[in-house]
The first five atom37 places (N, CA, C, CB, O) and aatype in JSON, in Angstrom:
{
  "aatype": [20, 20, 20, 20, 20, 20, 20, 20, 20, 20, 20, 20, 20, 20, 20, 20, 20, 20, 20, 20, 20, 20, 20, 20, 20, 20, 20, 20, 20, 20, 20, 20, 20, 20, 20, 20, 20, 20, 20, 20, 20, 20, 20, 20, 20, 20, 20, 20, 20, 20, 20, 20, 20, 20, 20, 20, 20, 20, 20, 20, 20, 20, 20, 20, 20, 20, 20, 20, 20, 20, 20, 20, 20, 20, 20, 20, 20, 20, 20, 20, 20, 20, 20, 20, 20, 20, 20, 20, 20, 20, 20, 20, 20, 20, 20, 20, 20, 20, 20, 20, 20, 20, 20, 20, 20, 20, 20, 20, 20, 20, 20, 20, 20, 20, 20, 20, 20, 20, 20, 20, 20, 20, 20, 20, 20, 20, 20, 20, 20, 20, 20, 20, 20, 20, 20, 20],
  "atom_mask": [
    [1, 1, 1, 1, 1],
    [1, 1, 1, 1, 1],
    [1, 1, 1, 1, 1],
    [1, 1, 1, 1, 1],
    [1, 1, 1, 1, 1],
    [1, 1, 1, 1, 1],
    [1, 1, 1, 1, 1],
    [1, 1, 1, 1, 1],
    [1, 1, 1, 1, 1],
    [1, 1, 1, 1, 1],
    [1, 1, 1, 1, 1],
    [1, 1, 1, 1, 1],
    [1, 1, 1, 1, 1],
    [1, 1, 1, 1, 1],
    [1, 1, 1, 1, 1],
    [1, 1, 1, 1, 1],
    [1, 1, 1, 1, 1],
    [1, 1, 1, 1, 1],
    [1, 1, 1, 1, 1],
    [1, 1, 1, 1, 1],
    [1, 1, 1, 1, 1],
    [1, 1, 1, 1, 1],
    [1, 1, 1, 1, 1],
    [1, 1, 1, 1, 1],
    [1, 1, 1, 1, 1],
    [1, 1, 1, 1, 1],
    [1, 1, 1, 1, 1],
    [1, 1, 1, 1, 1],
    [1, 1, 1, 1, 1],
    [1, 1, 1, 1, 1],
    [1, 1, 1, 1, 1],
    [1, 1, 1, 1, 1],
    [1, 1, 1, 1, 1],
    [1, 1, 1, 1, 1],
    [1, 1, 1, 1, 1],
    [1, 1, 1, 1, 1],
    [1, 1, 1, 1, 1],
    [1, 1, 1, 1, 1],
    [1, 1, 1, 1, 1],
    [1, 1, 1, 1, 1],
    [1, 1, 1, 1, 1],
    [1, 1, 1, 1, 1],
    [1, 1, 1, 1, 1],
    [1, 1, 1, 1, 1],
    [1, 1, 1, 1, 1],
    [1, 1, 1, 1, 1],
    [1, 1, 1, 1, 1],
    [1, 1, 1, 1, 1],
    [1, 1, 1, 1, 1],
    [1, 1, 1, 1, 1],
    [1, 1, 1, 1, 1],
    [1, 1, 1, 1, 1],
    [1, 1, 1, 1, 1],
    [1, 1, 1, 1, 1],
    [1, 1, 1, 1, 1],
    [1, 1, 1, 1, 1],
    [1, 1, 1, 1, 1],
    [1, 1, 1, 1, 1],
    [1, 1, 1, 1, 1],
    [1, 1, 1, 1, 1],
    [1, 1, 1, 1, 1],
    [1, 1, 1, 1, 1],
    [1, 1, 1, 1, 1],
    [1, 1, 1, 1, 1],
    [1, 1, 1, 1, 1],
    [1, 1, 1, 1, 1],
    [1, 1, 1, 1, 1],
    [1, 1, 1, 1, 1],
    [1, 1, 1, 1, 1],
    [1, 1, 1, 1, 1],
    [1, 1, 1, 1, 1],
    [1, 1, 1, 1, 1],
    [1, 1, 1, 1, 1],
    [1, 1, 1, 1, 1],
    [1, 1, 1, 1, 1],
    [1, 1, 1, 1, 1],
    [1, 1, 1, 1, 1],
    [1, 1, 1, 1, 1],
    [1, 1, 1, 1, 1],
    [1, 1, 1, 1, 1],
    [1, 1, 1, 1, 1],
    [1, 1, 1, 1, 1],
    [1, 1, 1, 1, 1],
    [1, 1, 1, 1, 1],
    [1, 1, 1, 1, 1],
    [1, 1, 1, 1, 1],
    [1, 1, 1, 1, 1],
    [1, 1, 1, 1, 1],
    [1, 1, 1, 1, 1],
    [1, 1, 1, 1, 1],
    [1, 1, 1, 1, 1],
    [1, 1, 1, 1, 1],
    [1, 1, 1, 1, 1],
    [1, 1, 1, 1, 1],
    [1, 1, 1, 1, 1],
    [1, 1, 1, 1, 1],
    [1, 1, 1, 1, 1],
    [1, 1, 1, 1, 1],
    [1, 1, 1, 1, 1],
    [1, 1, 1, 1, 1],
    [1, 1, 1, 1, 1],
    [1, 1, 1, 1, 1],
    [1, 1, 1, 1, 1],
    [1, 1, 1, 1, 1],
    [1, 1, 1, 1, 1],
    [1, 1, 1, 1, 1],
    [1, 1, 1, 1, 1],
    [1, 1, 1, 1, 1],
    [1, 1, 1, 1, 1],
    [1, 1, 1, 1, 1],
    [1, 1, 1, 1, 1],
    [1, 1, 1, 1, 1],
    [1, 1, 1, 1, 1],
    [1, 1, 1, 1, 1],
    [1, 1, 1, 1, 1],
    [1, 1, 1, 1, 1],
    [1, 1, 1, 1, 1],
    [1, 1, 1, 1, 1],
    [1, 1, 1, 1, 1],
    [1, 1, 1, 1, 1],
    [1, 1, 1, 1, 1],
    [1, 1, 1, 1, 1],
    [1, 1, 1, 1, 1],
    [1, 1, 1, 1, 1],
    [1, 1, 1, 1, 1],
    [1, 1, 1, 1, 1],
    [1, 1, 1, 1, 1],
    [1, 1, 1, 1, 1],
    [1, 1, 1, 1, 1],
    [1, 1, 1, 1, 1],
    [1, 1, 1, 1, 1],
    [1, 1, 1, 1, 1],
    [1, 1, 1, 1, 1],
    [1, 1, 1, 1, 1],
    [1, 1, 1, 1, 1],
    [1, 1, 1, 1, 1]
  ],
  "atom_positions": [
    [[0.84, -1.18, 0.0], [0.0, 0.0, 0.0], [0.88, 1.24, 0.0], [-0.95, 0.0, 1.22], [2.01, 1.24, 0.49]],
    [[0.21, 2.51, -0.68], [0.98, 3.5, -0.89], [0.79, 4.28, 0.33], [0.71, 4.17, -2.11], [-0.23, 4.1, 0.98]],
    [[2.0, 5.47, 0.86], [2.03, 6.4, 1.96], [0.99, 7.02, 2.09], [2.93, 7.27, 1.94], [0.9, 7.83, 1.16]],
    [[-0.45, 7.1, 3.22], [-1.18, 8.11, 3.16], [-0.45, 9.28, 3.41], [-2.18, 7.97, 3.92], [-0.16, 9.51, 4.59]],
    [[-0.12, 10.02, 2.6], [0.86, 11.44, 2.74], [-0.12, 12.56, 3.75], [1.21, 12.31, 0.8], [0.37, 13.03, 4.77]],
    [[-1.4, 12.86, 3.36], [-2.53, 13.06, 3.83], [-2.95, 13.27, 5.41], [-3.08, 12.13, 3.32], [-3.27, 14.26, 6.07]],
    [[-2.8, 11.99, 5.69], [-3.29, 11.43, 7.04], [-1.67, 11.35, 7.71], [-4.29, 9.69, 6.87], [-1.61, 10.82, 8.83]],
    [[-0.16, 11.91, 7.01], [0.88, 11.7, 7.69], [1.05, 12.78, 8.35], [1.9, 11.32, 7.04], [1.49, 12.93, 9.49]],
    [[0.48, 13.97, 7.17], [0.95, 15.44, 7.22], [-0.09, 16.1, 8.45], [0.75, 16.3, 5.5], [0.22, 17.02, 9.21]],
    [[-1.53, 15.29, 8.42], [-2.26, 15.7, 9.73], [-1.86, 14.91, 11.31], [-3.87, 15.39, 9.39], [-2.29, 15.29, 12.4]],
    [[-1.13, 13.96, 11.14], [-0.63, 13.45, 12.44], [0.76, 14.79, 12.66], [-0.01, 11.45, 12.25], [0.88, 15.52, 13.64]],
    [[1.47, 14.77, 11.66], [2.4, 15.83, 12.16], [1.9, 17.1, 12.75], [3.2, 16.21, 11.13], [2.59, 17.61, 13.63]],
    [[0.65, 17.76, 12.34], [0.24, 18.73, 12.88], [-0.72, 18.72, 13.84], [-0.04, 19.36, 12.12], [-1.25, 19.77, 14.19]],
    [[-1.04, 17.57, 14.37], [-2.06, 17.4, 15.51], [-0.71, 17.09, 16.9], [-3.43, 15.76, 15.08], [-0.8, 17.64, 18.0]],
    [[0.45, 16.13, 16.52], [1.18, 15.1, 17.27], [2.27, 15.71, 17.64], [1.49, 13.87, 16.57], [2.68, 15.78, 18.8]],
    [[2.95, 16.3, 16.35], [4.6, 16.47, 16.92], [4.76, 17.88, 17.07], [5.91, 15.9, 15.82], [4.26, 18.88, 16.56]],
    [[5.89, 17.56, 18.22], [6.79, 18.67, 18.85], [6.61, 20.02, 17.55], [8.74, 17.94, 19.08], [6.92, 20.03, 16.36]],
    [[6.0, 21.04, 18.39], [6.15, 22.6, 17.61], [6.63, 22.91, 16.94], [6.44, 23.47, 17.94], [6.26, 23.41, 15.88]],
    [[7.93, 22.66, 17.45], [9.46, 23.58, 16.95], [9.93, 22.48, 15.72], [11.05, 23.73, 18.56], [10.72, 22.71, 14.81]],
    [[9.27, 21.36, 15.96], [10.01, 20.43, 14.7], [8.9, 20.51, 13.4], [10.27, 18.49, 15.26], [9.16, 20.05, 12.29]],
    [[7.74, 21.13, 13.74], [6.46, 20.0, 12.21], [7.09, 20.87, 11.03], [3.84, 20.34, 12.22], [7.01, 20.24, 9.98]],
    [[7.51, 21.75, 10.93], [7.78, 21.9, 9.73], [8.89, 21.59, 8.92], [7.62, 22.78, 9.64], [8.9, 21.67, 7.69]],
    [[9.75, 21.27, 9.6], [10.77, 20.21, 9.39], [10.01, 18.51, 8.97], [11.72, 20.17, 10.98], [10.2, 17.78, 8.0]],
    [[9.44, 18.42, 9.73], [8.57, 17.07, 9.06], [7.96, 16.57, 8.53], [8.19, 16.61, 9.18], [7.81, 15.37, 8.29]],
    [[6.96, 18.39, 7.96], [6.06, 18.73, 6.98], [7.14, 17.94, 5.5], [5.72, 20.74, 7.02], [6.97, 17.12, 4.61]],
    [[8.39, 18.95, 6.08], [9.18, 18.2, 4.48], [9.61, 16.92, 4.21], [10.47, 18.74, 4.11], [9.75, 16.34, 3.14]],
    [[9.76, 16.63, 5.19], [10.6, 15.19, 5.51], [9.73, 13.99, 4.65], [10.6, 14.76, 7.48], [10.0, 13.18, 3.77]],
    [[8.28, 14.44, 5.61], [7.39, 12.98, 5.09], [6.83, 13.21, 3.4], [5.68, 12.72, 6.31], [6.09, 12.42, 2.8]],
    [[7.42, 14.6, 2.8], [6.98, 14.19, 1.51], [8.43, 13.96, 0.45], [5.86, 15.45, 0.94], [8.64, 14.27, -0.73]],
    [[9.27, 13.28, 1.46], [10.56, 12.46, 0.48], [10.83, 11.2, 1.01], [12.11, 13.23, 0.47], [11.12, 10.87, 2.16]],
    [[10.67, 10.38, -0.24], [10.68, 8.8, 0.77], [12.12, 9.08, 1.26], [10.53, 6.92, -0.24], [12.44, 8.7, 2.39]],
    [[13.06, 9.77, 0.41], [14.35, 9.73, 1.01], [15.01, 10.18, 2.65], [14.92, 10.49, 0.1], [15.75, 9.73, 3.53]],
    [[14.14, 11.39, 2.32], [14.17, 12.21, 4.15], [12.92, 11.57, 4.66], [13.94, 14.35, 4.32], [13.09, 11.73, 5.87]],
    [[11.7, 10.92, 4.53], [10.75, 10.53, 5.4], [11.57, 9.67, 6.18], [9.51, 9.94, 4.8], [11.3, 9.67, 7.38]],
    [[12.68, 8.77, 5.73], [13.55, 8.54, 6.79], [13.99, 8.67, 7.99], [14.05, 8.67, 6.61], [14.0, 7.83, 8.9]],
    [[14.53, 10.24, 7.99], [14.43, 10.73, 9.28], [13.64, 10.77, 10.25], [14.55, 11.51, 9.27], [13.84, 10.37, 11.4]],
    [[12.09, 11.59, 9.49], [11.38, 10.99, 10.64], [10.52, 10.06, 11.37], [11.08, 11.43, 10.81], [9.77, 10.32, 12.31]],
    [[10.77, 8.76, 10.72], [10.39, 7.57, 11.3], [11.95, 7.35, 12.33], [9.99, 6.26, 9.94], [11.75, 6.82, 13.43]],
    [[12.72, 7.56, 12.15], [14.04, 7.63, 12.89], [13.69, 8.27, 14.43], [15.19, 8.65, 11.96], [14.1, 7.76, 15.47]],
    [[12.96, 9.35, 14.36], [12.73, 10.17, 15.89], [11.49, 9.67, 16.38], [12.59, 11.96, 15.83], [10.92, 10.18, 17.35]],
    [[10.82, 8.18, 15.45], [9.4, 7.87, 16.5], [10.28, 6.6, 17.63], [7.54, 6.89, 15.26], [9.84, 6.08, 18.65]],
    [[11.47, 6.42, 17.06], [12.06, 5.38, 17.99], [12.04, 5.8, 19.54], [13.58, 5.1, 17.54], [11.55, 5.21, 20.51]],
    [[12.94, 7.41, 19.43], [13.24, 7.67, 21.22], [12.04, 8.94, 21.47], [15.34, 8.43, 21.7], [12.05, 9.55, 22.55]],
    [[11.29, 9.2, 20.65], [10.03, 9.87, 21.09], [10.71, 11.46, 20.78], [9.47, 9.46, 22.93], [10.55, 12.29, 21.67]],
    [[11.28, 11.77, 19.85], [11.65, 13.05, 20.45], [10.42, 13.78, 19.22], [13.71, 13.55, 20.39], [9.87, 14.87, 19.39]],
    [[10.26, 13.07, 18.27], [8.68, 13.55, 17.46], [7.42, 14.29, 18.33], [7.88, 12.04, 16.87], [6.62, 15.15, 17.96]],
    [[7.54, 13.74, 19.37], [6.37, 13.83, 19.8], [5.83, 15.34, 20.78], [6.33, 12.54, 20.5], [6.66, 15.91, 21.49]],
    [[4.85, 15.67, 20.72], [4.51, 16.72, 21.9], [4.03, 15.76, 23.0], [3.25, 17.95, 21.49], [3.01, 15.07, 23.12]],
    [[5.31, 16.01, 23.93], [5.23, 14.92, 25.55], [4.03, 15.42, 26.21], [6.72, 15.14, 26.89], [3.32, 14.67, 26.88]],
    [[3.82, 16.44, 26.09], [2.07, 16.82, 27.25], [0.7, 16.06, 26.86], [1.39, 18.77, 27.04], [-0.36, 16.0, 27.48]],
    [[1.06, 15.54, 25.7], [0.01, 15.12, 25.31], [-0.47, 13.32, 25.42], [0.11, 15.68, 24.05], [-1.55, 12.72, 25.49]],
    [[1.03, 12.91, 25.39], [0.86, 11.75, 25.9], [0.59, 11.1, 26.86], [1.36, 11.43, 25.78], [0.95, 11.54, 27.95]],
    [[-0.07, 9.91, 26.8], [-0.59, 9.52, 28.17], [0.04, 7.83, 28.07], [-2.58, 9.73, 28.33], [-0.02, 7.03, 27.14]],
    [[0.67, 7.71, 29.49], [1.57, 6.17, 29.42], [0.53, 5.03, 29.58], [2.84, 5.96, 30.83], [-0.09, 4.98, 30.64]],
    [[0.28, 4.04, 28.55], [-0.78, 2.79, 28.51], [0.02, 1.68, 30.23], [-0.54, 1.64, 26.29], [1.16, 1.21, 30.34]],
    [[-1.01, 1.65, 31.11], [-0.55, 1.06, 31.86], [-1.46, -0.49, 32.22], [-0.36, 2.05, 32.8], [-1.22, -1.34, 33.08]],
    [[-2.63, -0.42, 31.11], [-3.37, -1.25, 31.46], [-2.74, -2.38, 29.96], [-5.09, -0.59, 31.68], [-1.59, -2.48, 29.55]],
    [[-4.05, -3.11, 29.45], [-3.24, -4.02, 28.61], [-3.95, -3.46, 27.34], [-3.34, -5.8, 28.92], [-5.17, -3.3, 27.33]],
    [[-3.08, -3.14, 26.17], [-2.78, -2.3, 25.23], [-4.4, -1.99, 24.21], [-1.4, -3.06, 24.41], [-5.1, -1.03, 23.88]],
    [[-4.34, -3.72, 24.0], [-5.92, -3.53, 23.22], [-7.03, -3.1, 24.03], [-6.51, -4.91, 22.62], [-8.03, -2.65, 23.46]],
    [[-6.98, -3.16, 25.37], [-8.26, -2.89, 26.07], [-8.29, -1.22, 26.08], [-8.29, -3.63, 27.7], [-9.2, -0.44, 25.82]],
    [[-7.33, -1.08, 26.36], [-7.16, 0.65, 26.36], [-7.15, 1.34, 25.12], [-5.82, 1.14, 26.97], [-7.33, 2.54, 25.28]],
    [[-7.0, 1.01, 24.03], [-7.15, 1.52, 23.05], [-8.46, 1.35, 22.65], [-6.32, 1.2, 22.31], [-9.05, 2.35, 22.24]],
    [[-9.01, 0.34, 22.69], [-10.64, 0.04, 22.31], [-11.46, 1.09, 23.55], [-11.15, -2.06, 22.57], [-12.19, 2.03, 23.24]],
    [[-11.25, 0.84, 24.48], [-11.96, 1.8, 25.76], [-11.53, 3.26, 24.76], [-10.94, 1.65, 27.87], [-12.55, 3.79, 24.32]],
    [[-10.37, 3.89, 24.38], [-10.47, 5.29, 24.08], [-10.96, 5.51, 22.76], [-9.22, 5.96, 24.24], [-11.0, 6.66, 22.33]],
    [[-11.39, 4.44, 22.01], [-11.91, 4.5, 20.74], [-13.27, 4.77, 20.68], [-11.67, 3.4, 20.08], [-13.85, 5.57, 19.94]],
    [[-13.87, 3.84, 21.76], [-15.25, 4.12, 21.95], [-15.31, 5.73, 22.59], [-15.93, 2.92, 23.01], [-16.02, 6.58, 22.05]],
    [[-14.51, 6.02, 23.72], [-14.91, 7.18, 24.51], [-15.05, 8.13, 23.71], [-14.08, 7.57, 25.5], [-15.97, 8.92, 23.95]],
    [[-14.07, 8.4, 22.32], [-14.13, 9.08, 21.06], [-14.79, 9.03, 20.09], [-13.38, 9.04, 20.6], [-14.76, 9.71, 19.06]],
    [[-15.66, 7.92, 20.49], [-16.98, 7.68, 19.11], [-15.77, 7.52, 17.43], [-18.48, 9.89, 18.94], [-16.1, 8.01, 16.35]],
    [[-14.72, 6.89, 17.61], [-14.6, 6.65, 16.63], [-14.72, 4.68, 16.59], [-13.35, 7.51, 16.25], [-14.3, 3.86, 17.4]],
    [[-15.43, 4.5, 15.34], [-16.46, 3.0, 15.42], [-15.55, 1.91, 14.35], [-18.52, 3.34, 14.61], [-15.77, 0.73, 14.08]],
    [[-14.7, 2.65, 13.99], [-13.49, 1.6, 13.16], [-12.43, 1.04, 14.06], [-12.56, 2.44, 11.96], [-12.0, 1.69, 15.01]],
    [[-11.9, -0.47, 13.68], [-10.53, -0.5, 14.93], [-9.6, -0.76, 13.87], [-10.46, -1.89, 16.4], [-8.79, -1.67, 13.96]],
    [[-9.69, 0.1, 12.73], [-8.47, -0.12, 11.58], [-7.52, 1.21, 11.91], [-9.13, -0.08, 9.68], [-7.92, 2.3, 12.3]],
    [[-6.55, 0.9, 11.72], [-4.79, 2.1, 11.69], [-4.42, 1.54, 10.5], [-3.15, 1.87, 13.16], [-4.66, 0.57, 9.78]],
    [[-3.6, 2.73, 10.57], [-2.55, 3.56, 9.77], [-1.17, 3.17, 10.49], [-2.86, 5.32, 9.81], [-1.28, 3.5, 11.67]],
    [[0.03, 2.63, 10.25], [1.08, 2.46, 10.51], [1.91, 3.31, 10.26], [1.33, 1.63, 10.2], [2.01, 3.48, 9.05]],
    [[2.68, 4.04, 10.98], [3.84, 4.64, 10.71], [4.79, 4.08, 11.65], [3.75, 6.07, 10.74], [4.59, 4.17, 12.87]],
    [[6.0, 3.4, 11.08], [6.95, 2.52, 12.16], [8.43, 2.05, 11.3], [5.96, 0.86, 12.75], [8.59, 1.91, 10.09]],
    [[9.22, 1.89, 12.21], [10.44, 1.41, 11.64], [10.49, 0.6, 11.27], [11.27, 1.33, 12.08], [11.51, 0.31, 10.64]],
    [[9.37, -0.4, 11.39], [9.2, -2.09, 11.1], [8.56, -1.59, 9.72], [8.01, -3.3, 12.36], [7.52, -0.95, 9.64]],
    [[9.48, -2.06, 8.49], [9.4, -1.53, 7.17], [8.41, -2.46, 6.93], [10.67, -1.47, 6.21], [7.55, -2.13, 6.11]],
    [[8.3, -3.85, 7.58], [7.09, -4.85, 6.67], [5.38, -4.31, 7.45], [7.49, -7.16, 7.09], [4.38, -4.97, 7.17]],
    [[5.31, -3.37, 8.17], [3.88, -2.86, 8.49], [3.95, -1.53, 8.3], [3.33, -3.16, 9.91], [2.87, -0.95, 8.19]],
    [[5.66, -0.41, 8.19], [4.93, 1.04, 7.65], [4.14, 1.18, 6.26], [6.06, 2.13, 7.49], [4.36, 0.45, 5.29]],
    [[3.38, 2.0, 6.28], [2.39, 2.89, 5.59], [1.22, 1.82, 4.94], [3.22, 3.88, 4.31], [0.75, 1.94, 3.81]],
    [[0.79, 0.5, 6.12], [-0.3, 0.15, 5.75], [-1.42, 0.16, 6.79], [-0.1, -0.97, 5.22], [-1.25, 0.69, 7.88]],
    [[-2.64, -0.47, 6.41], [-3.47, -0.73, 7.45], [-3.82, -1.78, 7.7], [-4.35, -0.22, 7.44], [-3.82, -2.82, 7.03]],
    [[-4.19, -1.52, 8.86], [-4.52, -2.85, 9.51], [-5.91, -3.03, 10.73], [-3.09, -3.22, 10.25], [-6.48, -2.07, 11.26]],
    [[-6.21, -4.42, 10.97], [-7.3, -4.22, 12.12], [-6.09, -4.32, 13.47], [-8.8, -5.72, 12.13], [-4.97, -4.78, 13.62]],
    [[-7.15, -3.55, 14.33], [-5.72, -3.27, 15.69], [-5.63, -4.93, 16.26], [-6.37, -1.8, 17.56], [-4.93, -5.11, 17.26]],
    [[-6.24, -5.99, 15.71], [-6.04, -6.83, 16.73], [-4.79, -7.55, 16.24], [-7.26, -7.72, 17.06], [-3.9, -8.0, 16.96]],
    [[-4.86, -7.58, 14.99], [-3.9, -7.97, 14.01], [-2.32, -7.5, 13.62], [-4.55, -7.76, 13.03], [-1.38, -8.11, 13.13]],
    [[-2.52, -6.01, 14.13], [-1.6, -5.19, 13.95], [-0.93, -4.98, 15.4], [-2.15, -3.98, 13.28], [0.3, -4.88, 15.29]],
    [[-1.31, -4.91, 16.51], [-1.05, -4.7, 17.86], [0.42, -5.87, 18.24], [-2.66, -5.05, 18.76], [1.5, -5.64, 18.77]],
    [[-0.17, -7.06, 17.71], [1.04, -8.06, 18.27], [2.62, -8.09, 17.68], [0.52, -9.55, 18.0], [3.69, -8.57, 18.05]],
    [[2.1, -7.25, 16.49], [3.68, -7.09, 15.42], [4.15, -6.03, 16.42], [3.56, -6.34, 13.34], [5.34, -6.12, 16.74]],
    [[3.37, -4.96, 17.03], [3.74, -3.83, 17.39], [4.69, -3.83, 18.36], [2.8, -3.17, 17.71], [5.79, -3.28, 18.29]],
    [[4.07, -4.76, 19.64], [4.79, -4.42, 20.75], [5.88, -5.63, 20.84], [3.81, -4.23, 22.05], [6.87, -5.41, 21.54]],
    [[5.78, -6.82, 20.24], [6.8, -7.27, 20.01], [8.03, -6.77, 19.52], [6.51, -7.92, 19.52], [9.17, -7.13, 19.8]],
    [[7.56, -5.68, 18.56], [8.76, -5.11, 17.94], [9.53, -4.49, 18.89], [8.48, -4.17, 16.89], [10.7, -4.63, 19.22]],
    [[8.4, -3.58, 19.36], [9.04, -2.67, 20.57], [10.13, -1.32, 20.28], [9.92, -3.77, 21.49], [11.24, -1.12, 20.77]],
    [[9.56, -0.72, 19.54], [10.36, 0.34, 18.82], [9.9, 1.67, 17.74], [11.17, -0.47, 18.09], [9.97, 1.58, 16.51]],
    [[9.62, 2.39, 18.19], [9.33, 3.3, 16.51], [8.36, 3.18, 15.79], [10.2, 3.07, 15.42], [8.56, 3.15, 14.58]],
    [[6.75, 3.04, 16.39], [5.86, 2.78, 16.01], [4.96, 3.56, 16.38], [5.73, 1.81, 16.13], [4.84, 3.74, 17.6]],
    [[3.93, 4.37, 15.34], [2.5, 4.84, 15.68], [1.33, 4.48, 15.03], [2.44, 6.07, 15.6], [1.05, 4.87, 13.9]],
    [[0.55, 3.66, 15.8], [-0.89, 3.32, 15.06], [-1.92, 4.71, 15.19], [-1.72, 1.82, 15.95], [-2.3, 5.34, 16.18]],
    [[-2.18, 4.87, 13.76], [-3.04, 6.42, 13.77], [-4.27, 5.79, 13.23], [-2.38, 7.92, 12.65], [-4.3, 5.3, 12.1]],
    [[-5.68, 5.81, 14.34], [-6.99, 5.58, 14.06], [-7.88, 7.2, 13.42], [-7.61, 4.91, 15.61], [-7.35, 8.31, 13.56]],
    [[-8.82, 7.06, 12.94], [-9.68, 8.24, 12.16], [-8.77, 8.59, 11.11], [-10.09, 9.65, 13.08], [-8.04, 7.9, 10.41]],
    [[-9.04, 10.13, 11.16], [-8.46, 11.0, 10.72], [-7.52, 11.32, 11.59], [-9.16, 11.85, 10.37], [-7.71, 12.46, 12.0]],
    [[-6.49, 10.75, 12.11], [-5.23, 11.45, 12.7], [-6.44, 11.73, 14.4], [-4.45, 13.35, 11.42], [-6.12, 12.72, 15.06]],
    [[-7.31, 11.14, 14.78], [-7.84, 11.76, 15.82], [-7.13, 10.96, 17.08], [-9.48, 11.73, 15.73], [-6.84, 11.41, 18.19]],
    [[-6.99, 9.96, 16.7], [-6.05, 9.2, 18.17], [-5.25, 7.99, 17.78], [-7.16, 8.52, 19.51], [-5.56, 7.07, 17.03]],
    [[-3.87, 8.25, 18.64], [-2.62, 7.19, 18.13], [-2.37, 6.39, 19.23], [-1.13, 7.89, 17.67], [-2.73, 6.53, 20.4]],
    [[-1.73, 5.56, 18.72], [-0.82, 4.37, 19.87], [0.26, 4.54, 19.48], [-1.06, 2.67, 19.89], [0.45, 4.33, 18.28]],
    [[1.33, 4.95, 20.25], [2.88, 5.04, 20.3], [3.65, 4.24, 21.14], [3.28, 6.26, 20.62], [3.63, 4.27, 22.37]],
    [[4.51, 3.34, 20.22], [5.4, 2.81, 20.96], [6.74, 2.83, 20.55], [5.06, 1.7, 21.18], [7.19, 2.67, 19.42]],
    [[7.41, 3.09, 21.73], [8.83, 3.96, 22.02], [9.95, 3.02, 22.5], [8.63, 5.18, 23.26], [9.68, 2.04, 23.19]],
    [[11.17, 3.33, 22.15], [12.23, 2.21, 22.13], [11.93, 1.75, 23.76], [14.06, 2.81, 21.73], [11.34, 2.63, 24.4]],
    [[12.2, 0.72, 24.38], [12.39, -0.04, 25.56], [11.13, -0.25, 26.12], [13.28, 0.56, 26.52], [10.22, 0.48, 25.72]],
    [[10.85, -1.34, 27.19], [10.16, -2.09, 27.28], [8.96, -0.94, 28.02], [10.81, -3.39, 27.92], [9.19, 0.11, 28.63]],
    [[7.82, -1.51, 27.74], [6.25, -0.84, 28.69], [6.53, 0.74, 27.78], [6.44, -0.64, 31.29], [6.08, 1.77, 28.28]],
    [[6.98, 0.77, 27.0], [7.2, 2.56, 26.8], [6.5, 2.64, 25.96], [8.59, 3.35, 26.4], [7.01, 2.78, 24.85]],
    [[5.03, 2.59, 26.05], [4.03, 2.58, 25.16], [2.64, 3.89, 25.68], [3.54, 0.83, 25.14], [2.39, 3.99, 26.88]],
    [[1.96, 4.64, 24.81], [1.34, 6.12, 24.9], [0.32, 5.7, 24.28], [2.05, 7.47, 24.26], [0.2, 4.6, 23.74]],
    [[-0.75, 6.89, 24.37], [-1.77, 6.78, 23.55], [-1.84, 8.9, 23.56], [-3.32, 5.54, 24.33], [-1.16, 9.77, 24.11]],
    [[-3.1, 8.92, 22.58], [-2.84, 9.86, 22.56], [-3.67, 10.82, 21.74], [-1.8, 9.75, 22.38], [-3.41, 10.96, 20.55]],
    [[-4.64, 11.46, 22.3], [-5.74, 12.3, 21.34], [-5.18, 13.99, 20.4], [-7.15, 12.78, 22.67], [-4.35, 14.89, 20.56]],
    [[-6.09, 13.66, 19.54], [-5.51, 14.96, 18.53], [-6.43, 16.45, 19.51], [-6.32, 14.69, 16.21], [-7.61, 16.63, 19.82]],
    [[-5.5, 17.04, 19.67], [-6.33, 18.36, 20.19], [-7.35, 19.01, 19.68], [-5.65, 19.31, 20.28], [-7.55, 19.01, 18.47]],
    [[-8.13, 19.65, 20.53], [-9.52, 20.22, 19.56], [-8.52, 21.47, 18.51], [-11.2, 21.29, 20.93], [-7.45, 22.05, 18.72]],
    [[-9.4, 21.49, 17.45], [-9.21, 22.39, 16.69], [-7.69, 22.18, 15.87], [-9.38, 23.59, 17.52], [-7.07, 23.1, 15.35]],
    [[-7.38, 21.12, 15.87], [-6.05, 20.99, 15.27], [-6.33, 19.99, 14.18], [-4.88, 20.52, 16.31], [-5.43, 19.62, 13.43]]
  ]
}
C-alpha cells in the first residue's frame, strides 16, 4: 500500500513537537528524508510529551476503551513505524497490535483521521496513547 501522505501530514500537525512540524512537513513528503522521521518515532523526540498519556493497562483494552470514549467506530490504523514490513499500511488493531509491541520500537498506530494514536517507544512498557487536540 501507498504512503497516506494526507493522514501523515495531519498526524504531524495534531502530534509532533512545535518547533520540529515543519521540518517534518518536508521530511514525510521524500521517501528519502521521510527517513528521518520515522528515525525520531524510535526515542520519542517527534512527539509533543504533554500530550501523551503512558498505557498502563493491557494495550488492546485501552485503546478500544479510548476509541469508543471518542466515538470513533473503526478499529483499523494507519502504521507509521520502523518495522518496514507494516509502515504505511493498514490494519485491524487486533492484528496489527502483536507485530507492534513485540517489535518494541518506533511505532505509531493512527486511528480516524489522525484523531487518536498508539505510540510505541524504544524499551520495554514505553508505550502512549494519545488524542488529537480540539481544533487541530
Amino acid at each position: 500500500m501507498a504512503q497516506n501522505l494526507a493522514l501523515e501530514v495531519k498526524v504531524i500537525n495534531r502530534f509532533a513537537t512545535k518547533s520540529k512540524r515543519d521540518r517534518y512537513l518536508q521530511f514525510v513528503t521524500s521517501a528519502k528524508n521521510r527517513k528521518k522521521l520515522i528515525a525520531d518515532l524510535h526515542g520519542g523526540s517527534f512527539y509533543e510529551h504533554s500530550m501523551l498519556e503512558r498505557v498502563t493497562g493491557i494495550e488492546g483494552d485501552v485503546i478500544g476503551q479510548a476509541l469508543q470514549r471518542l466515538g470513533i467506530a473503526s478499529h483499523t490504523c494507519y502504521v507509521i513505524s520502523e518495522n518496514t514490513s507494516i509502515d504505511t499500511l493498514t490494519f485491524d488493531l487486533n492484528e496489527v497490535l502483536p507485530k507492534v509491541v513485540v517489535w518494541g520500537a518506533g511505532t505509531m498506530l493512527v486511528f480516524g483521521e489522525a484523531d487518536f494514536v498508539f505510540v510505541e517507544l524504544a524499551g520495554l512498557k514505553n508505550r502512549f496513547t494519545a488524542q488529537a487536540p480540539m481544533g487541530r
